[in-house]
C-alpha positions as CSV (number, residue, x, y, z in Angstrom):
1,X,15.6,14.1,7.2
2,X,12.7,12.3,5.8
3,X,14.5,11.5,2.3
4,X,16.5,9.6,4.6
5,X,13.3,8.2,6.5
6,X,11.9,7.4,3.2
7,X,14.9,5.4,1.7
8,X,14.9,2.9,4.8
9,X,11.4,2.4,5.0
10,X,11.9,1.2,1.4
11,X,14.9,-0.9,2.7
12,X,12.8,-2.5,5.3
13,X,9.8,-2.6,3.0
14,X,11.7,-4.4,0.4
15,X,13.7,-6.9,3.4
16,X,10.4,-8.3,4.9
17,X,8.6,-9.2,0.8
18,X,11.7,-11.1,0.6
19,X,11.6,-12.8,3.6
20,X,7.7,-13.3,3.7
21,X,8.3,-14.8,0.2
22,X,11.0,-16.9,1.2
23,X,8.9,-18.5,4.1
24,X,5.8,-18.9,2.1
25,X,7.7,-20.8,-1.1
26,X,9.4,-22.7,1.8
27,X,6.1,-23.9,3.4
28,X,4.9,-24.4,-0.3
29,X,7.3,-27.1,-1.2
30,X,7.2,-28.9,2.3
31,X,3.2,-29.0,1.6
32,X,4.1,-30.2,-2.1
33,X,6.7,-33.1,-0.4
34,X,3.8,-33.9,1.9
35,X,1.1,-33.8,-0.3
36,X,-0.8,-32.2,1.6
37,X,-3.5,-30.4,0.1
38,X,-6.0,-29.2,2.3
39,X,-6.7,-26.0,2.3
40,X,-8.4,-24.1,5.7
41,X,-11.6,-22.5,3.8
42,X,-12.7,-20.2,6.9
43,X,-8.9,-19.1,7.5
44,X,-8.7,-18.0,3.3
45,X,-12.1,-16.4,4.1
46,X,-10.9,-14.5,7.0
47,X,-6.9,-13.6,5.8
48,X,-8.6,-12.3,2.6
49,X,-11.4,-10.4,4.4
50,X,-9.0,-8.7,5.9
51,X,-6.5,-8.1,2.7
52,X,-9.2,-6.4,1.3
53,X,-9.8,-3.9,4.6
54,X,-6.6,-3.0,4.5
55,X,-6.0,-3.1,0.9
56,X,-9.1,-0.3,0.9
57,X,-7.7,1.8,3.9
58,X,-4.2,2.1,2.2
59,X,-5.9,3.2,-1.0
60,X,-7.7,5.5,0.6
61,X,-5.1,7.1,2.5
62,X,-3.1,7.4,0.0
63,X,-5.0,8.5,-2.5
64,X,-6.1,11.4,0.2
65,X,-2.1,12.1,0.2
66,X,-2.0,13.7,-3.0
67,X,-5.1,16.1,-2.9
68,X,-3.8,19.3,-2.7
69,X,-4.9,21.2,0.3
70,X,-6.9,24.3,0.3
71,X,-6.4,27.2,2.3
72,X,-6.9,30.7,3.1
73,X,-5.4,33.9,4.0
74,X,-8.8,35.6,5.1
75,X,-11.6,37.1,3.8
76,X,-9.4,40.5,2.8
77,X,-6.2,38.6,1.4
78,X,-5.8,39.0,-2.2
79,X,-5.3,35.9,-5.2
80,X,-1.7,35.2,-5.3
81,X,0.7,32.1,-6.3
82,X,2.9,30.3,-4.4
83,X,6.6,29.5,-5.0
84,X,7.9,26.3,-5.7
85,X,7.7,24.6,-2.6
86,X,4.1,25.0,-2.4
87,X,3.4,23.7,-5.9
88,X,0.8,20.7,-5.8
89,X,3.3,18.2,-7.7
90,X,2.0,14.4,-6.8
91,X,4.7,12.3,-5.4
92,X,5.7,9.6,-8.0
93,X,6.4,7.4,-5.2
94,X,2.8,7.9,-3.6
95,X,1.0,7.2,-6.9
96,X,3.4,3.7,-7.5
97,X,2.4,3.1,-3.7
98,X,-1.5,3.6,-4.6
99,X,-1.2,1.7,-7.8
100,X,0.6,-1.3,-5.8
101,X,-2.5,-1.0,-3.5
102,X,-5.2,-0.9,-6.2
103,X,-3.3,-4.6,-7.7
104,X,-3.1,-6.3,-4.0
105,X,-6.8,-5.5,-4.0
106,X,-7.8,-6.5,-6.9
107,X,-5.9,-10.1,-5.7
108,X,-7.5,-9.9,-2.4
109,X,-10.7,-9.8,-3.7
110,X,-10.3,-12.5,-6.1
111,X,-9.1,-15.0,-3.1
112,X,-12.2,-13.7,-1.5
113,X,-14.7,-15.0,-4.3
């Protein structure tokens, strides 16, 4: 089900930072060998413009994820509790997601300025 769902999109989450890394400390040192310095101003301006859009949708989607929903039985249904399943619990894995988001924007913005 979606435990399942969860666990490889972890997997593949996971795969692709280490292979993004890998490329990026790749082209690092093959700029070091080079020395080649130059950095593209309007292409930093525009990669971390968008860093930062994202960066803000994700947190705000996922910081939506967590509200608890409100609902109602009609206007004659009494108070009552729900069991277990229904319990408004936050999902630790959500909030390490959000607080992930919150530091890549915080980074985002400081490439920005």
């Amino acid at each position: 089900g979606w435990h399942r769902a969860e666990i490889l999109g972890a997997l593949v989450s996971v795969l692709s930072i280490w292979v993004v890394t890998g490329v990026l400390v790749y082209l690092a040192v093959e700029r070091i060998r080079s020395n080649d310095f130059h950095i593209e101003g309007g292409i930093m301006l525009i990669t971390s413009g968008c860093a930062v859009a994202v960066n803000v949708i994700m947190g705000f989607t996922l910081h939506q994820s967590h509200h608890p929903h409100g609902h109602s039985h009609g206007p004659a249904s009494p108070p009552h509790s729900h069991n277990a399943s229904h319990s408004h619990q936050q999902n630790p894995s959500v909030r390490a997601a959000f607080i992930h988001v919150i530091g890549d924007l915080l980074q985002s913005l400081g490439v920005l300025v």
